[in-house]
N, C-alpha and C positions, 0 to 999 in steps of 0.2 A: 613475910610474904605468904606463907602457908597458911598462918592464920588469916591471913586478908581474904584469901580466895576462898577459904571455907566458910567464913562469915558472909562471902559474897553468894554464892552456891547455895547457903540457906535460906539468904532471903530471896533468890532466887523462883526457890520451891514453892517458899511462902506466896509469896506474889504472881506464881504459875497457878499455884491451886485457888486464890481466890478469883484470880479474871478469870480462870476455867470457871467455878462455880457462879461467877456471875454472868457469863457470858452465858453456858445454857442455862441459867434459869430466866435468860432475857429471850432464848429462841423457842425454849420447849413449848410447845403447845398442849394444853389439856384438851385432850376430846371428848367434849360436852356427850358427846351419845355411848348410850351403854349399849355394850353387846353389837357392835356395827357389824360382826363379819359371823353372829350367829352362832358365835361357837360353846355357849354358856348354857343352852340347854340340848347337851348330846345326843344325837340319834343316831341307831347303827348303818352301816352301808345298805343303801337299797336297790333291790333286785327286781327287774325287769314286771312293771307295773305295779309296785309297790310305792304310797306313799304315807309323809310322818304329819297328819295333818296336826301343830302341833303351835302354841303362840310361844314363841322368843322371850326370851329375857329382857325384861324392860320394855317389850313393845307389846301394841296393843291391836288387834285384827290379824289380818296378814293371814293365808293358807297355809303353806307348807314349809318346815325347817327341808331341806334336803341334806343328804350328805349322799354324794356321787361320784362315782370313779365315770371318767372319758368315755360316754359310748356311742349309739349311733346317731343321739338326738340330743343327748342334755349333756351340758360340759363337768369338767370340775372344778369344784371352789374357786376363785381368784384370792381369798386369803384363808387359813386355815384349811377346814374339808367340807364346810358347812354352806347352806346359803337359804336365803327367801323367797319363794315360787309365793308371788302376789295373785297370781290369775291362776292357781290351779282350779279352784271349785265356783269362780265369779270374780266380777268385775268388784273387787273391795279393797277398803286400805289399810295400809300398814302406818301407823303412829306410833311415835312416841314424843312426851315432852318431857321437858329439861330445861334448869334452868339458871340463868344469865345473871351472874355475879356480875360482871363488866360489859355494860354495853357499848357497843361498837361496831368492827368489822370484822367479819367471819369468811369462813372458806369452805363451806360445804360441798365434802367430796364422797363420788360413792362410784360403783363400777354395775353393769347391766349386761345381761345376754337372754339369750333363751335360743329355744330347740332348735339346733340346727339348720339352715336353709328356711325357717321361717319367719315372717315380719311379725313384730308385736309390739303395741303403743301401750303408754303410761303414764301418766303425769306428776307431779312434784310441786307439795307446795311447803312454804314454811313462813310462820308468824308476821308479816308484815311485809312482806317481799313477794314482788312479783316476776316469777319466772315464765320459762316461756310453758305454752299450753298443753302440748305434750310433746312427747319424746318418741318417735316412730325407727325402729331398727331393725334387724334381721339378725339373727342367732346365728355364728360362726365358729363355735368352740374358743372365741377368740373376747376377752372378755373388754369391754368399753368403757374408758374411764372419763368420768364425768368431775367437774369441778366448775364450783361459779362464786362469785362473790358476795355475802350478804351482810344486811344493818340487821342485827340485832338489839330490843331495848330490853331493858333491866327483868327482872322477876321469870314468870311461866312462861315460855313459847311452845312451838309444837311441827314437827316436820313427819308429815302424810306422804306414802307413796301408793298410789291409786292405778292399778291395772283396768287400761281399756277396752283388754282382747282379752281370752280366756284359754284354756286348756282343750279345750271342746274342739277350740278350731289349731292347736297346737300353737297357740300364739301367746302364753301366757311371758309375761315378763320376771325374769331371775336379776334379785338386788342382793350385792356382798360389799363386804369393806366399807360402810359407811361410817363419815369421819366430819363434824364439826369443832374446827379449830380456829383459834383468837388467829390474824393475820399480826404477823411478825409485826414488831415495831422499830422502824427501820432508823430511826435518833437514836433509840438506846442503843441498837450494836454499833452502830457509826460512835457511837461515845463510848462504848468501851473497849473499842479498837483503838482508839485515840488514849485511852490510858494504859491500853498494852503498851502500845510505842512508848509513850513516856515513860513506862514502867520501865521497858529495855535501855532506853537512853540511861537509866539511872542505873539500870545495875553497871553498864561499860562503861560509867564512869567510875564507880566502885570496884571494879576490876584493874 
C-alpha cells in the first residue's frame, strides 16, 4: 500500500507540472510592443522645469521620457518611474511597429493622464483598425486605463499615439504601460481544464 501511494503521489506531480506548463503556456500572453512602460532608456528624476527630451526604446517620435515624483501638476509613473509626455514641444507622434507572427485578435492596452486639473486630447491609431477619433480627458494624478479590441494581419503593423494639445497650453497628454497581447483562447483552456479533471479522476482511482 506504501508503495501504491508513492507511485500514485509521482504521477501525481508529473501530471500537476505538465497541465501547469500547459495551461500557462495556453494563457501567457506575449506583448508585441517593446519598451510599453518607458523604462529601457533611463532618465534621472526631474526637477521643477526640467525636461529629458529623449526618443524611447523601440519607439519612434514622441517628446519626452519623464521620470517623476507626485507634484503640483504631473503625476507618477503608473508602471515603473518612467512615462511619455507626447505634447511637450507639439502636436507629434509616438510610433512603433512590430510584428505579427499570428494574426488574429489582440487587446491593446495602455493608461493616460496629464497635468493636473487640465483637459488634453490625443488620438490612437493602429494598422487596420479603426478606433475612435480621439480621446479628450483631464489630468487627475489618477492614471486612466485604456483597453480595446483589435484584428490584426500577419507581418509589419504600426501603433501611433498623436498629441492634439501641447505643453504650451498645459495640456499635453502622458502615455505609460502600453501592452499588445494575443486575446486568450478560450477552447484550449476549456480543454485543458477538462484534462485536469480527468487527469484527477485517474489519479483517485489510483489511489
Amino acid at each position: 500500500m506504501k508503495t501504491s501511494v508513492r507511485t500514485s503521489l509521482i504521477g501525481a506531480g508529473q501530471l500537476g507540472a505538465l497541465l501547469g506548463g500547459l495551461f500557462l503556456g495556453s494563457v501567457s500572453a506575449q506583448n508585441l510592443i517593446t519598451d510599453g512602460s518607458f523604462e529601457k532608456t533611463p532618465v534621472g528624476p526631474i526637477s521643477s522645469g526640467s525636461s529629458y527630451p529623449c526618443a524611447a526604446s523601440g519607439w519612434t517620435g514622441g517628446n519626452s521620457v519623464w521620470n517623476w515624483t507626485v507634484n503640483n501638476f504631473w503625476p507618477a509613473a503608473e508602471d515603473g518611474s518612467q512615462y511619455e509626455d507626447i505634447g511637450w514641444s507639439g502636436t507629434v507622434g509616438l510610433s512603433q511597429t512590430f510584428n505579427v507572427a499570428t494574426p488574429g485578435e489582440y487587446v491593446l492596452s495602455w493608461y493616460s493622464d496629464g497635468a493636473a486639473g487640465n483637459q488634453y486630447t490625443y488620438n490612437v491609431s493602429i494598422t487596420g483598425n479603426s478606433l475612435p477619433p480621439s480621446y479628450t480627458e483631464r489630468g487627475s494624478y489618477t492614471w486612466i486605463h485604456h483597453s480595446v479590441d483589435v484584428t490584426l494581419g500577419p507581418g509589419q503593423n504600426g501603433l501611433t499615439f498623436t498629441a492634439l494639445t501641447t505643453y504650451y497650453q498645459w495640456c499635453d497628454a502622458l502615455i505609460d504601460n502600453v501592452s499588445l497581447d494575443p486575446v486568450p483562447d478560450g477552447s484550449a483552456t476549456a480543454g485543458l481544464l477538462g484534462l485536469a479533471l480527468a487527469g484527477l479522476a485517474w489519479l483517485r482511482r489510483r489511489v
